[in-house]
C-alpha positions in Angstrom: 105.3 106.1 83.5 101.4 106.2 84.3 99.4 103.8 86.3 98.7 101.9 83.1 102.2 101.0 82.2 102.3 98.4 85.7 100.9 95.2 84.4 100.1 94.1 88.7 99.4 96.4 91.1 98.8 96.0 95.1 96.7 98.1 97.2 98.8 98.7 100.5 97.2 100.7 103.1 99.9 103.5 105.0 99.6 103.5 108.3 100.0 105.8 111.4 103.6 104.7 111.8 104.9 105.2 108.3 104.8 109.3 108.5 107.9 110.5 110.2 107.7 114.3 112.0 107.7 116.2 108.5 104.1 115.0 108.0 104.8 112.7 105.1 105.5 109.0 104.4 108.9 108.3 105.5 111.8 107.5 102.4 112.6 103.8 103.9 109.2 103.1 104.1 108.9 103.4 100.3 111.3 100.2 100.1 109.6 98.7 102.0 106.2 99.1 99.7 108.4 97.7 97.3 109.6 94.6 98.8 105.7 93.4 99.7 104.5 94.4 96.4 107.0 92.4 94.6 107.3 89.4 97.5 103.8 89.9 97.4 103.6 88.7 93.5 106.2 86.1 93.7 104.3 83.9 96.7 101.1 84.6 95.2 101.8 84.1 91.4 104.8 82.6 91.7 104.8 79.8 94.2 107.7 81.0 96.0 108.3 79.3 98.8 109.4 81.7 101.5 109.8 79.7 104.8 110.8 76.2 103.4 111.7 76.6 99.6 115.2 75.7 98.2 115.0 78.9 96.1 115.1 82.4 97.6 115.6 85.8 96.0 118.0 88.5 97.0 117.6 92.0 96.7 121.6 93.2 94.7 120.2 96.6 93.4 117.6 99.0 94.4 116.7 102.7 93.9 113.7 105.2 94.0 112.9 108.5 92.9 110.8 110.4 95.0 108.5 112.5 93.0 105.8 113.5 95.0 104.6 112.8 99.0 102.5 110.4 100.7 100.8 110.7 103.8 98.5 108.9 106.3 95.7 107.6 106.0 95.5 106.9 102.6 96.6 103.8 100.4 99.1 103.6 98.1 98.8 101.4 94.8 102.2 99.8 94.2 102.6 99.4 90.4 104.5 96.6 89.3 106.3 95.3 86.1 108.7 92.8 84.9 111.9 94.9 83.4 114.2 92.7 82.6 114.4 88.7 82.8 117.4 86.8 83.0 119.3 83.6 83.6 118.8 83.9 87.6 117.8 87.2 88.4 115.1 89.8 87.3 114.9 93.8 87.4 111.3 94.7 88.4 110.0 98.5 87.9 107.5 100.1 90.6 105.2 102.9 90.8 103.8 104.2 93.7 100.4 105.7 93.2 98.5 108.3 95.4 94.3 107.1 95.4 93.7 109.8 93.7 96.7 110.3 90.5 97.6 108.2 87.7 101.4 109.8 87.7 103.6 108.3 90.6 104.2 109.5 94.0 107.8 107.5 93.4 109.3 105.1 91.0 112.2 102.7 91.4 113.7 99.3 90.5 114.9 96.1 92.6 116.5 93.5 91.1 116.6 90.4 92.7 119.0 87.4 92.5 117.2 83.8 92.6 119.5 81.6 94.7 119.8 78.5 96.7 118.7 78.9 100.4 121.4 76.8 101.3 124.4 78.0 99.5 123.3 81.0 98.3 124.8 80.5 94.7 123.0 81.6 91.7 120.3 79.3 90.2 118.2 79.5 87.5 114.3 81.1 87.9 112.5 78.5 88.8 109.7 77.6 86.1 106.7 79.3 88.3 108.2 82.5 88.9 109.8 82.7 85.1 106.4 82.0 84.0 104.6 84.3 86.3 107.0 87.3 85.7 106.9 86.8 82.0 103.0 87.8 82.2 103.6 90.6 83.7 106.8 92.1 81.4 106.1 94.6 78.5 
C-alpha cells in the first residue's frame, strides 16, 4: 500500500543507535516504530491511560515485511490504519516510509488485546479508543 492508504501517520526521527554494523536500521527497531506510532495514537486520540488507566492493550500478534532499508539520519513516517475492529482487540496495519518514497521501507500488523490492568482479562474497547480507531479504519 502507498503512503495514502494510512489514514495517521507519525514522523519519528532514527537515530545514531538504531543502525546496527551492516549500515542500516536494525529489524527490532522496526517494532519498535510500530509500538510508538500506534501507543502514540491511542494516548493521543484515544485517551489511553498508560500509567494509571484500568484498561491496557497487549500486543498477541505482530509481523513485518521488510521491503526496503532505512538508515540514519533520516526520519521515518510510520503509516497507520485501523484493520480490523473487534469486541476487545484491534488489528492495526503500518507503513514505514523513507522522507523521500510514497511505497514502504516495511509493512506489518500488531494486533492488540484491550484488557484490565489488574486481571488482565479481556474487556471491551473502551468508548475513546473505539471511537478514535474507527476514524482512522478504511
Amino acid at each position: 500500500m502507498e503512503r495514502a492508504a494510512y489514514p495517521h501517520h507519525l514522523a519519528i526521527t532514527l537515530r545514531w543507535k538504531d543502525n546496527d554494523v551492516y549500515g542500516h536500521v536494525n529489524n527490532v527497531e522496526y517494532y519498535s516504530f510500530f509500538d510508538t506510532v500506534i501507543n502514540d495514537f491511542l494516548i493521543r486520540s484515544g485517551g489511553l491511560d498508560i500509567h494509571g488507566g484500568e484498561v491496557i492493550g497487549l500486543c498477541v500478534d505482530s509481523q513485518c515485511t521488510f521491503k526496503q532499508p532505512l538508515e540514519f539520519p533520516g526520519v521515518v513516517d510510520a503509516g497507520l490504519r485501523c484493520a480490523q475492529l473487534g469486541n476487545s482487540s484491534v488489528r492495526y496495519e503500518i507503513g514505514l516510509f523513507r522522507e523521500d518514497s510514497t511505497r514502504p521501507a516495511a509493512t506489518g500488523r500488531f494486533v492488540h488485546v484491550f484488557v484490565n490492568r489488574t486481571t488482565r482479562r479481556p474487556i471491551p474497547v473502551p468508548t475513546p479508543i473505539r471511537t478514535a480507531l474507527e476514524r482512522i479504519a478504511p
